[in-house]
MDTraj code that builds the backbone (N, CA, C; nanometers):
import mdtraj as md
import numpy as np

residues = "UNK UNK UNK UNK UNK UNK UNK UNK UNK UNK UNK UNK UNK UNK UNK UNK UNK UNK UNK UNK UNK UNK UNK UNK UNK UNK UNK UNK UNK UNK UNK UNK UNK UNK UNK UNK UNK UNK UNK UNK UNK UNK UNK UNK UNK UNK UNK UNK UNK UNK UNK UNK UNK UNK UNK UNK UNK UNK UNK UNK UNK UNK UNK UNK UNK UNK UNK UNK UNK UNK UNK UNK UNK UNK UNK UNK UNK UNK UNK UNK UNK UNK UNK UNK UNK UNK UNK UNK UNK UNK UNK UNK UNK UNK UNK UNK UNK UNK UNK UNK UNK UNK UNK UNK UNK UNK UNK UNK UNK UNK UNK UNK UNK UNK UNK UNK UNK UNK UNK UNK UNK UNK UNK UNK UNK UNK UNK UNK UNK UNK UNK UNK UNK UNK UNK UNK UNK UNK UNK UNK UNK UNK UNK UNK UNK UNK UNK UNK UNK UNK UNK UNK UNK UNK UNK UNK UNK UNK UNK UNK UNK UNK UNK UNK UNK UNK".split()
xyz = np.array([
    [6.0522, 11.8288, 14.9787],
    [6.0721, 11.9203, 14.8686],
    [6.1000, 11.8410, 14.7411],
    [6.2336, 11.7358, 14.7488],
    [6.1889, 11.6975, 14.6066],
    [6.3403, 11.6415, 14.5801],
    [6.3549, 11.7232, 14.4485],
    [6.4556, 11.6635, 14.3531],
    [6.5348, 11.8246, 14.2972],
    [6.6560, 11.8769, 14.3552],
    [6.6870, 11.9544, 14.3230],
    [6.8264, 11.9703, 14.2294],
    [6.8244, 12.0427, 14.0944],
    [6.9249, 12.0763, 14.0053],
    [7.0251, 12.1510, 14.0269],
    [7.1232, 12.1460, 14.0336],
    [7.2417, 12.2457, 14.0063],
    [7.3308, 12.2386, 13.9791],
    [7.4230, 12.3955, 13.9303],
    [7.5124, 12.3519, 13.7873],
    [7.6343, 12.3052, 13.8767],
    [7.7257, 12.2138, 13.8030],
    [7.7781, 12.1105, 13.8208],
    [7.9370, 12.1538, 13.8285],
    [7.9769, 12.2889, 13.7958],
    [8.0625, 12.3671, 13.7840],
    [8.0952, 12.4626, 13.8530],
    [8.0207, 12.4460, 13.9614],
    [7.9507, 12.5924, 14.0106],
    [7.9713, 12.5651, 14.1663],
    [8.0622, 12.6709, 14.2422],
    [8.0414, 12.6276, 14.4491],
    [8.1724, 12.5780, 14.4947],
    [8.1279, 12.5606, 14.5926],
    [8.2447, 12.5267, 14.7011],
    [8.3767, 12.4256, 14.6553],
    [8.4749, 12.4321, 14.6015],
    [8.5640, 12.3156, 14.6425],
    [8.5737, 12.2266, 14.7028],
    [8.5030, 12.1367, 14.6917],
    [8.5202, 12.0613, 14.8453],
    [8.5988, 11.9183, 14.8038],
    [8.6018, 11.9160, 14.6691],
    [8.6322, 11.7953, 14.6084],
    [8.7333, 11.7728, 14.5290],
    [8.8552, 11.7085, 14.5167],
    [8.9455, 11.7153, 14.3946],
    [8.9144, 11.7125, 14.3021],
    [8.9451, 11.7293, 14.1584],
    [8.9444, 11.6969, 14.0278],
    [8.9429, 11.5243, 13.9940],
    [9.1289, 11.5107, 14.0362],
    [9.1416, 11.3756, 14.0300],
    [9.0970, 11.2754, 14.1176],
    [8.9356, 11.2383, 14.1748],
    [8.9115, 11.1355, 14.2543],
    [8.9023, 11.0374, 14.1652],
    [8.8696, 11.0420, 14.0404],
    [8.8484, 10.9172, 13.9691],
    [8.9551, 10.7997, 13.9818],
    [8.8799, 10.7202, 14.0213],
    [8.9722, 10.5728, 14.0292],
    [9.0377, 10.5458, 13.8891],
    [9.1460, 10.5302, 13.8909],
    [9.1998, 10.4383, 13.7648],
    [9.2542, 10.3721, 13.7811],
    [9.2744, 10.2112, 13.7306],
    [9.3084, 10.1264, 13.7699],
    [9.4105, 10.0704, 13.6657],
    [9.5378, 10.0766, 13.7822],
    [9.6337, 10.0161, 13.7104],
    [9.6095, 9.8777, 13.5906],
    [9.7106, 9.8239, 13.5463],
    [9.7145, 9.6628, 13.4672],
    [9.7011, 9.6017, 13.5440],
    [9.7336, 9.5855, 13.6468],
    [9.7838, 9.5029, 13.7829],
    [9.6483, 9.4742, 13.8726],
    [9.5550, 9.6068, 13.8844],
    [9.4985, 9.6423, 13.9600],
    [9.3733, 9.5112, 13.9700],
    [9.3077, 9.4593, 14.0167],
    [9.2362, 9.3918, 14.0619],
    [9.0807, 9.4501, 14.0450],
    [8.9979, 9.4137, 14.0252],
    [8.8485, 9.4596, 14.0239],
    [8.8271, 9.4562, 14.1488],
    [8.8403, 9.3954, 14.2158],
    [8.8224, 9.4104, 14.3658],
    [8.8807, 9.5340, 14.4159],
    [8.9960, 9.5575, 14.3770],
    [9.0852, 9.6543, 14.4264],
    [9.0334, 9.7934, 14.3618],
    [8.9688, 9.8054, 14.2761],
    [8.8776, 9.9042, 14.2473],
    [8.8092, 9.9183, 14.3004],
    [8.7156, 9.8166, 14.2819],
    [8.5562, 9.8980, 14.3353],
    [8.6109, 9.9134, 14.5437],
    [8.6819, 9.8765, 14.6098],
    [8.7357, 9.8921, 14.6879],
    [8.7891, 10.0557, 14.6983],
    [8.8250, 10.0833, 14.5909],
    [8.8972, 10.2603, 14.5945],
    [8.8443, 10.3265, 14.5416],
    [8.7121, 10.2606, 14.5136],
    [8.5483, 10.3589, 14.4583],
    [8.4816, 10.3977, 14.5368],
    [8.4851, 10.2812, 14.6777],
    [8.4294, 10.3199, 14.7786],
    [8.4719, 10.3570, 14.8922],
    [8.5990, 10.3704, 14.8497],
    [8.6592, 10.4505, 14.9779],
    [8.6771, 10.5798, 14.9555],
    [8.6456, 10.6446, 14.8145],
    [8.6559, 10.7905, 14.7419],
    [8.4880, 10.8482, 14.7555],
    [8.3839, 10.7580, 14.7499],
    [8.2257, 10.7505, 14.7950],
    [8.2386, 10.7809, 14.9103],
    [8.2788, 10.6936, 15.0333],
    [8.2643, 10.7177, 15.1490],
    [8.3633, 10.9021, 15.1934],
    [8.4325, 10.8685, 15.1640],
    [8.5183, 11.0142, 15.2179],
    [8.4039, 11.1347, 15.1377],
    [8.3967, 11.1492, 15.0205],
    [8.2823, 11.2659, 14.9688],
    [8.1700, 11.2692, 15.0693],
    [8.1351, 11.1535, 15.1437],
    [8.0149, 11.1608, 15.1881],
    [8.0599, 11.2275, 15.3105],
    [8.1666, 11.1682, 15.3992],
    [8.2154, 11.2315, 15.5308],
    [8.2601, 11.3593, 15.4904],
    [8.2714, 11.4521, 15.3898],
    [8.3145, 11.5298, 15.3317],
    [8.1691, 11.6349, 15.3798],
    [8.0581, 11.6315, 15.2574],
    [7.9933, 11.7071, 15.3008],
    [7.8835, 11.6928, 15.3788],
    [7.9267, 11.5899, 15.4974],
    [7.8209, 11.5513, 15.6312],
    [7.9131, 11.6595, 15.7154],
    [8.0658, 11.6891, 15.6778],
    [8.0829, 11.7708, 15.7797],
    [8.0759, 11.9120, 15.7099],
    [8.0491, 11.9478, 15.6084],
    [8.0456, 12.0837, 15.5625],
    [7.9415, 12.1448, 15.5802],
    [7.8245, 12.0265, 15.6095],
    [7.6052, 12.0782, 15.6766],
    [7.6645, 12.1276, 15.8008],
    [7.7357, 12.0188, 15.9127],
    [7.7674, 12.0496, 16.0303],
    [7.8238, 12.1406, 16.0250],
    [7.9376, 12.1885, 15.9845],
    [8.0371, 12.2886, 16.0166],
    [7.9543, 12.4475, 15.9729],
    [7.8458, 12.4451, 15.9091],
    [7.7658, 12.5565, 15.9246],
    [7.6677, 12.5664, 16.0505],
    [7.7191, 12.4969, 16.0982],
    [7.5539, 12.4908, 16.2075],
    [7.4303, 12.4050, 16.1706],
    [7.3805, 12.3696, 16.1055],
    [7.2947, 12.3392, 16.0497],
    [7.2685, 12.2029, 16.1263],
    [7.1792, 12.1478, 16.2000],
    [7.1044, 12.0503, 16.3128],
    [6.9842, 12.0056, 16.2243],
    [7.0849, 11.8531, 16.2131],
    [7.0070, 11.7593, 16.1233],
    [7.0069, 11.6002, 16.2173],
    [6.8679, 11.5998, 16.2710],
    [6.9213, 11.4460, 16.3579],
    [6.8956, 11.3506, 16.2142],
    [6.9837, 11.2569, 16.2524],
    [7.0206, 11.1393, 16.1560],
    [7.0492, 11.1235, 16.0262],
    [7.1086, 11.2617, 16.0028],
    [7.2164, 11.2976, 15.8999],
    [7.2392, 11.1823, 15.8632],
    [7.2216, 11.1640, 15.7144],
    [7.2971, 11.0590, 15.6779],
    [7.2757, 11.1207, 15.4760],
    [7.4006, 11.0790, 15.4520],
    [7.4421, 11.1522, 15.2917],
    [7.4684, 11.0324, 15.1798],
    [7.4024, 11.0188, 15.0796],
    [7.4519, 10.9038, 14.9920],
    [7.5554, 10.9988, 14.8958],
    [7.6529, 11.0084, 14.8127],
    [7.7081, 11.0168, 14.6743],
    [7.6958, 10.9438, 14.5793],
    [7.6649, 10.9545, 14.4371],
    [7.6481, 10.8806, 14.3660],
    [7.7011, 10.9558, 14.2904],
    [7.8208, 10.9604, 14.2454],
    [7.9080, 11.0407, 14.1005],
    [7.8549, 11.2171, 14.1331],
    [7.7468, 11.2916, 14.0510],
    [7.7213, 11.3939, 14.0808],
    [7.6015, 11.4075, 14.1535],
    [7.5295, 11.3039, 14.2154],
    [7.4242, 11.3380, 14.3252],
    [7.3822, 11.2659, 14.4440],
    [7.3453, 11.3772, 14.5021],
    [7.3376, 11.3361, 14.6079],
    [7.2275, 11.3275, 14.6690],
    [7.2016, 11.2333, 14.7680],
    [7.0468, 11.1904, 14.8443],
    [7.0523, 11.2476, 15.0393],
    [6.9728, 11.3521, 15.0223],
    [6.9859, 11.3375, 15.2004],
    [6.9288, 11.3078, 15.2349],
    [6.9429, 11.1833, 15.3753],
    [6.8232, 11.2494, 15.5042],
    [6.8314, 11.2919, 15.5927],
    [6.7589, 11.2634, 15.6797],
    [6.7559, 11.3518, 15.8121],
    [6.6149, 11.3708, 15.8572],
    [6.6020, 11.4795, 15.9573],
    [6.5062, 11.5357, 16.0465],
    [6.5645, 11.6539, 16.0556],
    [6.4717, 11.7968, 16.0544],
    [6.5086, 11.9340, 16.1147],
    [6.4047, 11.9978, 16.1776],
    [6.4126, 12.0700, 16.2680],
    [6.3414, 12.1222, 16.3133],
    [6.2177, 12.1860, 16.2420],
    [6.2672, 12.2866, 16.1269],
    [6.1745, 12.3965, 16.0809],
    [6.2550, 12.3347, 15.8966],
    [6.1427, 12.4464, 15.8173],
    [6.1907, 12.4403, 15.6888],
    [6.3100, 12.5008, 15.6135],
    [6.3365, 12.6149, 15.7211],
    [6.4547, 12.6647, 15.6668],
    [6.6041, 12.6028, 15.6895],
    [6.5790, 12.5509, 15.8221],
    [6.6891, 12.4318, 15.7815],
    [6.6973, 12.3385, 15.6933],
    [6.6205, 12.2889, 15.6390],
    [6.6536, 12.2220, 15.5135],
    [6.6876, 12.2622, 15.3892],
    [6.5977, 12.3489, 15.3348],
    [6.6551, 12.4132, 15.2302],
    [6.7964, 12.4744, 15.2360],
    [6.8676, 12.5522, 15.3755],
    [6.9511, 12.5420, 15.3672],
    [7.0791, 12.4206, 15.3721],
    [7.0387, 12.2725, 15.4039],
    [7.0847, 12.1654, 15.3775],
    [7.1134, 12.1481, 15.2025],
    [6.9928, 12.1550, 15.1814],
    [6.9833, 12.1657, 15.0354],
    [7.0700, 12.2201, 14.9777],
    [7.0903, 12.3576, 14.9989],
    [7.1610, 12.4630, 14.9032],
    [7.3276, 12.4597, 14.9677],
    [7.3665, 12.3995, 15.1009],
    [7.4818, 12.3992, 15.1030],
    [7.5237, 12.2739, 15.0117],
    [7.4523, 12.1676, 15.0230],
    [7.4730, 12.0571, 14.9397],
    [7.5153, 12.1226, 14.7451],
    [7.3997, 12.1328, 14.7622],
    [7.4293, 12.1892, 14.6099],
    [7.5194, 12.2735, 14.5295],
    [7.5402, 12.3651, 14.6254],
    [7.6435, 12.4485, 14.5859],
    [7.7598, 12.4283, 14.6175],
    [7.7913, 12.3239, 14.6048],
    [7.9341, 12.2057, 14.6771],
    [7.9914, 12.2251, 14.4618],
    [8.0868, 12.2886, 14.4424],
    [8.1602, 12.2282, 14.2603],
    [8.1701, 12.0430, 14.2651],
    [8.0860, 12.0037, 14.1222],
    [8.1206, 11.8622, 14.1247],
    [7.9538, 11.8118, 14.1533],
    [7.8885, 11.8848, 14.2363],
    [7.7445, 11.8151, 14.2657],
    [7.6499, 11.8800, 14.1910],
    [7.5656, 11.7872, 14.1341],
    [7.4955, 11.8193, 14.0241],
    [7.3159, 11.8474, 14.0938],
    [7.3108, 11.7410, 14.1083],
    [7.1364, 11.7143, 14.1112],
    [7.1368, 11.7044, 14.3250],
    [7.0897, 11.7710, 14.4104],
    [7.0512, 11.6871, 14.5714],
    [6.8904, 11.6547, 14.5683],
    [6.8525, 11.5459, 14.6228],
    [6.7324, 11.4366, 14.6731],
    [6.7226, 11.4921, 14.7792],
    [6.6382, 11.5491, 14.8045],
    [6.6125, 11.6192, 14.9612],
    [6.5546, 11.5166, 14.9825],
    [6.5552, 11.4727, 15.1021],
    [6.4349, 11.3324, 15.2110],
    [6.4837, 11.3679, 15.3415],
    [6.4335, 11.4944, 15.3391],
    [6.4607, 11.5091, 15.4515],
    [6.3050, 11.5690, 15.5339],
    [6.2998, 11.5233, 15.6560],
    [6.1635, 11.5452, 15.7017],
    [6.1591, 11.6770, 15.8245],
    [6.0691, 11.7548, 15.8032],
    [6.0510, 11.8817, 15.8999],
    [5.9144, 11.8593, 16.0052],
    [5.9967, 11.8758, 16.1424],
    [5.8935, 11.8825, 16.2249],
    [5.8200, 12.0089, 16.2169],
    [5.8628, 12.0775, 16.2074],
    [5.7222, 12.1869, 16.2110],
    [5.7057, 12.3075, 16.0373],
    [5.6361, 12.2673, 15.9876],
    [5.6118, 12.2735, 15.8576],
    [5.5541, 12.4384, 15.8603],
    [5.5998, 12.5175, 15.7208],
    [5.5527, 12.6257, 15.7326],
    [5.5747, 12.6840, 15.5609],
    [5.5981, 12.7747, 15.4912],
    [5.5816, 12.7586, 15.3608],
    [5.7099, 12.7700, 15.2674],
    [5.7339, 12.6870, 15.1958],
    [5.8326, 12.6760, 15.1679],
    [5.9365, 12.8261, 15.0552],
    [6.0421, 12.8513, 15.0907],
    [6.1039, 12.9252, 14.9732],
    [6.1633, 12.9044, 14.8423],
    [6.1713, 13.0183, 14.7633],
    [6.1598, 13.0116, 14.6265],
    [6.3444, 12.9508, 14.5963],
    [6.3704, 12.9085, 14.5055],
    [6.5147, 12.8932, 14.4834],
    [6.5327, 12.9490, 14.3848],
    [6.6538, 13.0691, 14.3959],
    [6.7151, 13.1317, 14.2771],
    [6.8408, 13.1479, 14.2400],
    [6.8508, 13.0786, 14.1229],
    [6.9954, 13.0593, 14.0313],
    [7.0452, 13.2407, 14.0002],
    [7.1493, 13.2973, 14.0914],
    [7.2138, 13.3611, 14.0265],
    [7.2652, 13.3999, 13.8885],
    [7.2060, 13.5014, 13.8296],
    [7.2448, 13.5456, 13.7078],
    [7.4101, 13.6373, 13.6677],
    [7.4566, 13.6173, 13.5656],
    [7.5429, 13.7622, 13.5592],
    [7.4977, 13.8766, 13.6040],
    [7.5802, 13.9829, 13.6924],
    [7.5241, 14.1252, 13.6712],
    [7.4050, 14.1156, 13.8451],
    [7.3785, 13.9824, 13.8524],
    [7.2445, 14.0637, 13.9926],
    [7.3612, 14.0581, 14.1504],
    [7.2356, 14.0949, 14.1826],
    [7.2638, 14.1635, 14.3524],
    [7.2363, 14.1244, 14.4411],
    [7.2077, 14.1193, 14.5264],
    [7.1413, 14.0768, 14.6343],
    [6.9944, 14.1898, 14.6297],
    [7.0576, 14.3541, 14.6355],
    [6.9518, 14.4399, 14.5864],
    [6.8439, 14.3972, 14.4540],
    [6.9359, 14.3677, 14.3758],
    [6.8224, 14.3538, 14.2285],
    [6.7922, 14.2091, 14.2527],
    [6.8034, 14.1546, 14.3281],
    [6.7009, 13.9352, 14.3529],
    [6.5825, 14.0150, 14.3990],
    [6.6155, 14.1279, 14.5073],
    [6.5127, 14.1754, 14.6619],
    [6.3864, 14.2395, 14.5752],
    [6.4554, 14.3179, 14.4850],
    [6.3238, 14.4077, 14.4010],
    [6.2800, 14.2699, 14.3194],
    [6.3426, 14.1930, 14.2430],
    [6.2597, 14.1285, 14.1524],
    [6.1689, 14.0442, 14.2640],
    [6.1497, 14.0345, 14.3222],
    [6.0811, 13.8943, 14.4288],
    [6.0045, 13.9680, 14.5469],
    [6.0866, 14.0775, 14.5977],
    [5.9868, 14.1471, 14.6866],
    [5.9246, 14.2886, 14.6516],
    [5.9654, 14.3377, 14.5780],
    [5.9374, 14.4320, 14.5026],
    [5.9903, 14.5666, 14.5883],
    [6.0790, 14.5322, 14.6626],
    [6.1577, 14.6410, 14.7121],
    [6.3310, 14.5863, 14.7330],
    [6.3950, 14.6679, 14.6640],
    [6.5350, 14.6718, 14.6825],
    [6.6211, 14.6430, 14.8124],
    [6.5280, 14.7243, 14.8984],
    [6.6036, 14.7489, 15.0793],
    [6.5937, 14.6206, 15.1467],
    [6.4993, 14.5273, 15.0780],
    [6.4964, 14.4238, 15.2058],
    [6.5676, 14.3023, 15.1572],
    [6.6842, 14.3027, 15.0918],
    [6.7905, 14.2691, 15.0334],
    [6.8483, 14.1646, 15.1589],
    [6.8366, 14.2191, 15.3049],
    [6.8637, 14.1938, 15.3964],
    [6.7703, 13.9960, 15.4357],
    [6.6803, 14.0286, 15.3897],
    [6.6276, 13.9338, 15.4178],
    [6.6749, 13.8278, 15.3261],
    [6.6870, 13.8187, 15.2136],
    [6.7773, 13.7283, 15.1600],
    [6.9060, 13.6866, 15.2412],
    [6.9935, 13.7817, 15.1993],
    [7.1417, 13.7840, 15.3021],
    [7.1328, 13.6392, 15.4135],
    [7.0291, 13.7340, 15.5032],
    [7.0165, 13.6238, 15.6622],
    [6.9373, 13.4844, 15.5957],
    [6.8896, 13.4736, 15.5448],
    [6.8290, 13.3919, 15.4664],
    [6.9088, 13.2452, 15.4409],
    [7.0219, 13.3161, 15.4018],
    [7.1364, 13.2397, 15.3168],
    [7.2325, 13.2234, 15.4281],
    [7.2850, 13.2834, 15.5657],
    [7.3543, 13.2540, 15.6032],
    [7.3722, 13.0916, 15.6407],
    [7.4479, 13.0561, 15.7104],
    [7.5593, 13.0863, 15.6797],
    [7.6764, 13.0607, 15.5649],
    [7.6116, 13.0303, 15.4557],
    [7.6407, 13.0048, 15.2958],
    [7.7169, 13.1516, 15.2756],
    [7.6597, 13.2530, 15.2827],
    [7.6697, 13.3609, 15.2559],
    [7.7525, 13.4296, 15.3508],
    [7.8659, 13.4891, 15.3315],
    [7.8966, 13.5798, 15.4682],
    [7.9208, 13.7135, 15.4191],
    [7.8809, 13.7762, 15.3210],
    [7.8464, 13.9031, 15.2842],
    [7.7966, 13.9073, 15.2317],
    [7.7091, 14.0183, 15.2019],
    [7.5861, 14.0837, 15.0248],
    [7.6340, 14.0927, 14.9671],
    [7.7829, 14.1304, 14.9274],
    [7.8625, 14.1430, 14.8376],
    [7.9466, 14.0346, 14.7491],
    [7.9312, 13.8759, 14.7981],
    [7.9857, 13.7481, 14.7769],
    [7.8897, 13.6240, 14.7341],
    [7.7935, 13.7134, 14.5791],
    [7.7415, 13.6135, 14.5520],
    [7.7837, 13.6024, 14.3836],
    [7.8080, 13.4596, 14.3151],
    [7.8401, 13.4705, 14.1838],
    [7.7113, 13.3828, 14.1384],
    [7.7548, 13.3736, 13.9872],
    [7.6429, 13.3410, 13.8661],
    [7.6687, 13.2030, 13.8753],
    [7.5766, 13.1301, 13.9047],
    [7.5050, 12.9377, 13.8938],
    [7.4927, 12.9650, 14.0416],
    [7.5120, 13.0262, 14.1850],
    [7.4926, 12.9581, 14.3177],
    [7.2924, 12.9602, 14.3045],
    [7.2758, 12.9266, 14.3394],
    [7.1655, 12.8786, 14.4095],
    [7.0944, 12.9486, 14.5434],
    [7.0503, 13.0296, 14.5782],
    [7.0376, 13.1100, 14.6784],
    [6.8558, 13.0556, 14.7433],
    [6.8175, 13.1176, 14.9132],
    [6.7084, 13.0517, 14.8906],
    [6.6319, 13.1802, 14.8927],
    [6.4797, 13.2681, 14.9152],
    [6.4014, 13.3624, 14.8681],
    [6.3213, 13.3345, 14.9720],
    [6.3387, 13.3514, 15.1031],
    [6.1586, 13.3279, 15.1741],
    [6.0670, 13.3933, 15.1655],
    [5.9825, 13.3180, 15.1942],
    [5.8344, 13.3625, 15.1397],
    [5.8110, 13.4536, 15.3025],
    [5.7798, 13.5918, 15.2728],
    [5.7373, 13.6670, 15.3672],
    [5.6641, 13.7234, 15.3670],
    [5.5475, 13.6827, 15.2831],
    [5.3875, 13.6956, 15.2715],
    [5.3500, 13.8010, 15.2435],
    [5.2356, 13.8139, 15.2096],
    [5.1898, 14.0233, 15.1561],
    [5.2512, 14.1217, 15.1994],
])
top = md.Topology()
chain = top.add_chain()
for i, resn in enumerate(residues, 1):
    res = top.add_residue(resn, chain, resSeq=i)
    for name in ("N", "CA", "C"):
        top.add_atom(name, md.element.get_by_symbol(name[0]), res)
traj = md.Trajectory(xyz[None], top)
């Protein structure tokens, strides 16, 4: 898929405010970049377990951080596991841009990604994209387990839209 954007303000907590290293007078350059990468490594064990802890079956998971982005890889079965890799990634507060590299064994067509506006629905995404309101539902399951109601979506998440053909 690519190279994906999102707002940087926007999602899950998963991260303090204050990770930034600051380094005492005292402090050593060594002793920095040392507590740069031990604040790198934990973000990364951070949201390698937040893919897992949804379910989400990724062989050879592996997550870079780089300040606000992030690089995955992996292997998944189908496409909708990834994109949902994607979008749990992204919608993490603090992560800006995710590098999908992640590879799908069995390929099929990919879905649309949509940035939540003020004011929409899960109903009003369903009409603009499927042109019916009711199948609202298919989003919903779509998104699980990101999502655990129709009623619990705000403005910047990132949601995914499958393509469910004519």
């Amino acid at each position: 898929m690519g190279l994906f954007s999102f707002l940087k303000n926007a999602g899950a907590k998963l991260f303090t405010k204050n990770e930034e290293v600051k380094a005492p007078v005292t402090t050593t350059t060594s002793n920095v970049e040392e507590m740069a990468a031990a604040i790198k490594k934990s973000r990364e064990a951070a949201l390698e377990s937040l893919v897992k802890s949804h379910g989400l079956n990724v062989e050879n998971l592996s997550i870079d951080v780089n300040d606000d982005q992030v690089v995955v890889y992996g292997q998944t079965e189908n496409v909708a596991t990834k994109e949902k890799v994607v979008l749990t990634l992204g919608n993490v507060d603090g992560i800006a841009c995710v590098d999908d590299r992640i590879s799908v064994v069995q390929t099929e067509p990919e879905s649309v990604f949509y940035e939540v506006k003020k004011g929409d629905t899960l109903s009003k995404i369903s009409k603009e994209h499927y042109g019916d309101m009711m199948k609202y539902n298919i989003i919903f399951e779509a998104n699980k387990p990101m999502l655990t109601s129709p009623d619990l979506i705000y403005p910047g998440q990132v949601l995914r839209i499958p393509n469910i053909g004519a």
